[in-house]
C-alpha positions as CSV (number, residue, x, y, z in Angstrom):
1,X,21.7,4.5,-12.3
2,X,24.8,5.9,-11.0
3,X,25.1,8.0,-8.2
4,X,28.2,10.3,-6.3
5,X,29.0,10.9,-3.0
6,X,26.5,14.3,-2.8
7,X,24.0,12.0,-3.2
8,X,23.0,13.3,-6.8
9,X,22.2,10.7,-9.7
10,X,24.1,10.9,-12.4
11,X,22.0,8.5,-14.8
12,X,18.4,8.0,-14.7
13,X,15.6,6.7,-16.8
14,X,12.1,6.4,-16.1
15,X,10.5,3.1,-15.2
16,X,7.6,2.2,-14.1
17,X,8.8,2.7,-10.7
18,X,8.8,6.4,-11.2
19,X,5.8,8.3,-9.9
20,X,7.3,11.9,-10.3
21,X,9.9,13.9,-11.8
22,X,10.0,17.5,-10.5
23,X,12.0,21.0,-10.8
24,X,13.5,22.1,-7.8
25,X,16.3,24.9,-7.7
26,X,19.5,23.6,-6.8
27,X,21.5,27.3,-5.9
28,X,21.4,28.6,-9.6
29,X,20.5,25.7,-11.6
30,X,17.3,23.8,-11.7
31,X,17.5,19.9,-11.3
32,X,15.3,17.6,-11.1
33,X,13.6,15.6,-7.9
34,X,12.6,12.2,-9.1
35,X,10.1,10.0,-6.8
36,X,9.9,6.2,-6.9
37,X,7.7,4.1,-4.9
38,X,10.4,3.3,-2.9
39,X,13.0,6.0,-3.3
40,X,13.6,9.5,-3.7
41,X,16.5,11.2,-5.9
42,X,18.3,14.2,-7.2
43,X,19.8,14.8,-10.1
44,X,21.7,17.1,-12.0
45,X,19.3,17.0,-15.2
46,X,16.3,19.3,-16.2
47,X,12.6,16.9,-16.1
48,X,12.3,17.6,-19.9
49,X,15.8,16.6,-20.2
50,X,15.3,13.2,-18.4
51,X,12.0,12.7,-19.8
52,X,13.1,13.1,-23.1
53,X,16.5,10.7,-22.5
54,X,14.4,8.2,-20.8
55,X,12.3,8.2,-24.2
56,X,15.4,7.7,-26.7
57,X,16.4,5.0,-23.7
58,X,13.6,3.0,-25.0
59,X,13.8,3.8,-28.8
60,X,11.1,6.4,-29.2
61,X,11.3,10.4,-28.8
62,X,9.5,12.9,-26.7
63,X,8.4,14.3,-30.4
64,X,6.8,10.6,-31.2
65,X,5.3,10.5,-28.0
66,X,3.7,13.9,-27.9
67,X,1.5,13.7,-31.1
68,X,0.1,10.4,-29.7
69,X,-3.6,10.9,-29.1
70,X,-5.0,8.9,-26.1
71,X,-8.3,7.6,-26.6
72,X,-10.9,9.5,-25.5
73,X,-12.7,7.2,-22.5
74,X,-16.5,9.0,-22.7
C-alpha cells in the first residue's frame, strides 16, 4: 500500500482486514473510502475498480467470482 502526502492510497487490495469499501464524492470524482479494523483510507479508485484489482491481485476475476453460487444454508 502506498500512500502520498494528501493522505490518499495509491495502492490497495483487499485483505481480510478490510470490512468496507465505499463511494464517496471526492469534488467531481467518486473515490473510494476503505475501512479496516484498524484503519480507515482514501483512495483515488472507484469500489468496483478495487474490488475487481484486488481479485486479479489474488489470481481470480470479479467475472469468476460473480457466478460463484454460495451454498444455500436452509
Amino acid at each position: 500500500m502506498k500512500e502520498n502526502n494528501q493522505g490518499i492510497i495509491e495502492e490497495f487490495e483487499i485483505t481480510p482486514h478490510t470490512l468496507m469499501v465505499s463511494p464517496i464524492n471526492y469534488g467531481s470524482k467518486i473515490y473510494s473510502r476503505i475501512i479496516e479494523m484498524e484503519d480507515e483510507f482514501i483512495s483515488p479508485f472507484k469500489p468496483m475498480e478495487i474490488i475487481k484489482k484486488s481479485c486479479e491481485f489474488f489470481g481470480s476475476s470479479y467475472e469468476g467470482l460473480s457466478i460463484m453460487k454460495v451454498p444455500n444454508k436452509s
